[in-house]
C-alpha positions as CSV (number, residue, x, y, z in Angstrom):
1,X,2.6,-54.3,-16.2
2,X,3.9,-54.6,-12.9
3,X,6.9,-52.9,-13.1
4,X,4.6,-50.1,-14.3
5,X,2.3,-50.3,-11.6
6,X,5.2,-50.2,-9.1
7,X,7.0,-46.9,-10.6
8,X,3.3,-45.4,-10.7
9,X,3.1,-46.3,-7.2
10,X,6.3,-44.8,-6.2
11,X,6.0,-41.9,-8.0
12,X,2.6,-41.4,-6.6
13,X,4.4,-41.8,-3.0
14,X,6.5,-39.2,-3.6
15,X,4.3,-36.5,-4.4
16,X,1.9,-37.8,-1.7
17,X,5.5,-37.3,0.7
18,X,6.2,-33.4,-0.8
19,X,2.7,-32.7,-0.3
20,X,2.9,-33.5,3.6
21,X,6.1,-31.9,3.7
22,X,4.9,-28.6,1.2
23,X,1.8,-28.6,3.1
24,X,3.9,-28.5,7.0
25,X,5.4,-25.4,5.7
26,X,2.7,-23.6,4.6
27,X,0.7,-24.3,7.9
28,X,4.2,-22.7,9.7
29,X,5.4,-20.1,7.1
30,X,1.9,-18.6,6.1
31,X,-0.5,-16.8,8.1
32,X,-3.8,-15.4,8.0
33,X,-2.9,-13.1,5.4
34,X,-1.4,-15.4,3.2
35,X,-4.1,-17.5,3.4
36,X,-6.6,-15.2,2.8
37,X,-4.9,-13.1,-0.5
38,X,-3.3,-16.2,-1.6
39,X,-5.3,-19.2,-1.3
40,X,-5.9,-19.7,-4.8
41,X,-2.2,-20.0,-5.4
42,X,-1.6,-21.9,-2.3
43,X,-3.7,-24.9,-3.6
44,X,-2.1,-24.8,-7.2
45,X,1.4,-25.1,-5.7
46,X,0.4,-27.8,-3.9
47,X,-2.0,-29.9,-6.4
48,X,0.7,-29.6,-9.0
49,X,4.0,-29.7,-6.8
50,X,2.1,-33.2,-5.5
51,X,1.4,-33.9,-9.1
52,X,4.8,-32.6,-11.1
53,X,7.5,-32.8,-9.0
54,X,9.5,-34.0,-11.1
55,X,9.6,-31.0,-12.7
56,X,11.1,-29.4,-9.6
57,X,14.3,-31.4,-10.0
58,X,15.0,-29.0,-13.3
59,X,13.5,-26.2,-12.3
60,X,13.8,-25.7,-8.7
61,X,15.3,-28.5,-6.9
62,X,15.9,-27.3,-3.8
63,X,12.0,-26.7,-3.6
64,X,12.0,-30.3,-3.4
65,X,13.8,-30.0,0.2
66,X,12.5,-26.5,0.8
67,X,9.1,-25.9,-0.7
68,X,8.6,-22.8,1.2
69,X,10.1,-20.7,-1.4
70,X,7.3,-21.8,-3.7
71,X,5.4,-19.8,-1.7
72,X,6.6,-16.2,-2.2
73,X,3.8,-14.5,-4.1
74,X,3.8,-11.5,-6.1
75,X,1.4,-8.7,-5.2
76,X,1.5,-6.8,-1.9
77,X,-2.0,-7.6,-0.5
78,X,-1.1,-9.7,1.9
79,X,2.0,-7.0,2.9
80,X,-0.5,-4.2,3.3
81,X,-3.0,-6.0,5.1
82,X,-0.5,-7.3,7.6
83,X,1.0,-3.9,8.1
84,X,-2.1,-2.6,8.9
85,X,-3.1,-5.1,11.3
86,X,0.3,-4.1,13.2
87,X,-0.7,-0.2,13.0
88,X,-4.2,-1.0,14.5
89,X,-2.7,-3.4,17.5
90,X,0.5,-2.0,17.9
91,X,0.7,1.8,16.6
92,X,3.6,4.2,17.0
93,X,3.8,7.0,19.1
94,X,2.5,10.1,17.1
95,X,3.9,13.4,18.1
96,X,1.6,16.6,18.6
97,X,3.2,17.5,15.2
98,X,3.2,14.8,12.0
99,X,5.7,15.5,9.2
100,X,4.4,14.2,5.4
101,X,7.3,13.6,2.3
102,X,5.6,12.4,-0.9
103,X,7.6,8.7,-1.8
104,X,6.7,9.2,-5.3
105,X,9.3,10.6,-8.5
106,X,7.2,13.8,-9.2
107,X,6.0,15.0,-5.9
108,X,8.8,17.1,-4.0
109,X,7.0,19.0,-0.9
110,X,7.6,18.5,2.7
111,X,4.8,19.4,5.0
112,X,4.0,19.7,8.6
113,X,1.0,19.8,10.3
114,X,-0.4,20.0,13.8
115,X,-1.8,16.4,14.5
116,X,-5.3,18.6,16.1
117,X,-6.1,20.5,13.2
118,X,-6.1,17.6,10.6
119,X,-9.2,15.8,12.9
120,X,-11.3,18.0,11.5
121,X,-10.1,17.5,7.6
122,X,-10.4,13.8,8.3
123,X,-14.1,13.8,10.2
124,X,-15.1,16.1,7.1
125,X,-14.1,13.4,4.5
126,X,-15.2,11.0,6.4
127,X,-18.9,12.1,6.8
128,X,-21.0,10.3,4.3
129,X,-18.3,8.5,2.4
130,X,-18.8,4.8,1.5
131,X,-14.7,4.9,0.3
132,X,-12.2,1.7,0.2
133,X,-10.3,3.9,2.3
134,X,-12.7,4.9,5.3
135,X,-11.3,1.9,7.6
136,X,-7.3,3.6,7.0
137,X,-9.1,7.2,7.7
138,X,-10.5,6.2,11.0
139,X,-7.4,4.5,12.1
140,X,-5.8,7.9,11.0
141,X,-8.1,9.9,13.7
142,X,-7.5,7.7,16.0
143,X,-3.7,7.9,15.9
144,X,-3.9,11.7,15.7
145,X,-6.4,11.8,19.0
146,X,-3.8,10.1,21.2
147,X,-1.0,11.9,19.6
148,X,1.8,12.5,22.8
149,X,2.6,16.4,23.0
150,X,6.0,15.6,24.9
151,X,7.5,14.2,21.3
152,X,9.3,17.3,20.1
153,X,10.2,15.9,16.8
154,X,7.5,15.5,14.7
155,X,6.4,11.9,13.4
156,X,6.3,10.9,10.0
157,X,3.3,9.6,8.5
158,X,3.4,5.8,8.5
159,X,4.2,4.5,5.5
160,X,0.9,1.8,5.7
161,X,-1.4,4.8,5.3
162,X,-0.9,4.9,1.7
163,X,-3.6,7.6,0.8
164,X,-2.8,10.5,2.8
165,X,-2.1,12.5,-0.1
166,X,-5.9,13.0,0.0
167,X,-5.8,14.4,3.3
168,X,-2.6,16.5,3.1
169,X,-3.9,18.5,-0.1
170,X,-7.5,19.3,1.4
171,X,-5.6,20.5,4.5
172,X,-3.0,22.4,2.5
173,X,-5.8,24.2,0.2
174,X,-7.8,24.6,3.4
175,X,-4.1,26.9,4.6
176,X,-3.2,24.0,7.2
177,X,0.5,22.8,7.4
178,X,4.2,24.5,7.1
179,X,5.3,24.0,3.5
180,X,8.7,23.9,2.1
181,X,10.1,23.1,-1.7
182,X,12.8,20.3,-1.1
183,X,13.8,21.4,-4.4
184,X,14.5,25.2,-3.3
185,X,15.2,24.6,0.2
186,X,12.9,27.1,1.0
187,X,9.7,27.8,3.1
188,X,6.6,28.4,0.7
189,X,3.7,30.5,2.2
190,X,0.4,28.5,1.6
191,X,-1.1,31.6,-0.5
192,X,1.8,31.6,-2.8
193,X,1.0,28.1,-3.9
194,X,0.6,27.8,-7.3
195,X,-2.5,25.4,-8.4
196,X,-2.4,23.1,-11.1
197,X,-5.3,20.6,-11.7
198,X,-6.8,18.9,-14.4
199,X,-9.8,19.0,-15.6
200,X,-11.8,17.1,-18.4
201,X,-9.0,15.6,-19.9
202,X,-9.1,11.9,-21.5
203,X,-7.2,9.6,-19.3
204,X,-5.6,10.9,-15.7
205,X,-6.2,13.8,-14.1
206,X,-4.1,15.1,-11.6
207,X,-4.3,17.3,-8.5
208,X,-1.1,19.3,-8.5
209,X,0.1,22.2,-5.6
210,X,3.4,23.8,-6.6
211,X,5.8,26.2,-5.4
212,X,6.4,29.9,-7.2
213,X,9.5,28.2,-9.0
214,X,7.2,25.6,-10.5
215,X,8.5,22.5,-8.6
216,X,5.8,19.9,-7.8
217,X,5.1,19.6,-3.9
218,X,1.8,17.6,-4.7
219,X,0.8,15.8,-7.2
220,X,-1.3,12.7,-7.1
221,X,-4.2,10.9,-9.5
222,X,-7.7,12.4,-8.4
223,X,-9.8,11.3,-11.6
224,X,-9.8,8.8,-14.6
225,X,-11.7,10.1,-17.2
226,X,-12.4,6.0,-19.5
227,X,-14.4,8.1,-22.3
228,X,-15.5,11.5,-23.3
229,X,-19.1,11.0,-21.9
230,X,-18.2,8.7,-18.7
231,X,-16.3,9.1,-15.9
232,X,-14.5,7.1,-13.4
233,X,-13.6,9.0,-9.9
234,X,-10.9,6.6,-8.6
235,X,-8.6,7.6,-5.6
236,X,-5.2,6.3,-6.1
237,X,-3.0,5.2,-3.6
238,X,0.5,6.1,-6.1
239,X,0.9,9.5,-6.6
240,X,3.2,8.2,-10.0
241,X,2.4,9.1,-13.6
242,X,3.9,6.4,-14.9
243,X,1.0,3.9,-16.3
């Protein structure tokens, strides 16, 4: 019974000893953001590190040394939410002109736009909307307003506004913007756009803008239709089909 009690004892001490150490790292490798998307998982890895860590010396036993890497979660929460902290503190210059590429597979339109004339897209949307998105549409403005008219090249969209497609096709159908088909190389005159939207079908519906040859410049989810008598309007922030 005592030699029992002792291993007990030392085993306990261990996990007690990579809990301090687990729990040092965390303090200094997580932040805010971490804490806030992840705490759920932060605890588990902790409770049952303390309380398994054995099990670390099959599975991953320089976490035993190194817990930190038991702290690389899946899911880009935390990313996005840290990103846009940077773009609200620290933004980068915006030129009087804002260039937009589509990072998605079926999307293949470059646009450019005066940074002035999409205030007014953005104020319209804007105006009576309770949408997830308001807080990244206001930063939007606010970038835009100070835009510096001595940048000649125009600026890309940041990549942490992730819904801009929204924007970009109500300013496109309202004839905002220089289009061209990366696929054609060619300039595409906003009245020879070719429109393509879905309407009442079951599943996703898409919002699509094409050139004359039929290559996608737009296309993003607009509406998710769950049955034939409800409806879900959902904007996306992937402009993918795939799902």
């Amino acid at each position: 019974m005592g030699l029992l009690t002792s291993a007990l004892a030392l085993y306990a001490v261990a996990g007690m000893m990579w809990l301090a150490l687990a729990a040092i790292v965390a303090v200094r490798k997580l932040d805010r953001f971490d804490w806030k998307y992840h705490k759920g998982d932060i605890w588990v890895v902790l409770a049952l590190g303390a309380a398994l860590w054995p099990i670390l010396l099959f599975a991953k036993p320089r976490a035993l040394v190194q817990p930190g890497q038991l702290f690389n979660f899946e899911g880009r929460a935390a990313q996005r939410a840290r990103d846009f902290y940077q773009f609200v503190h620290n933004p980068p210059p915006c030129a009087a002109r804002i260039i937009y590429e589509p990072d998605d597979k079926i999307s293949f339109g470059r646009f450019v736009f005066d940074a002035s004339e999409l205030i007014p897209v953005l104020e319209d949307r804007l105006r009576g909307s309770e949408s997830a998105y308001d807080d990244e549409y206001l930063m939007l403005v606010e970038w835009l307003a100070n835009k510096d008219d001595s940048i000649l090249e125009p600026t890309k969209v940041p990549s942490v506004i992730q819904n801009f497609h929204w924007i970009a096709d109500e300013a496109i159908r309202q004839g905002l913007g220089a289009i061209e088909c990366r696929v054609c190389g060619k300039a595409v005159n906003n009245s020879a756009l070719v429109t393509q939207d879905d309407s009442g079908r079951r599943g996703w519906n898409y919002r699509t803008l094409s050139c004359p040859a039929g290559h996608s410049l737009l296309s993003f989810r607009a509406m998710h239709i769950l049955t034939r008598d409800r409806l879900e309007i959902e904007p996306q922030t992937t402009s993918s089909r795939a799902g």
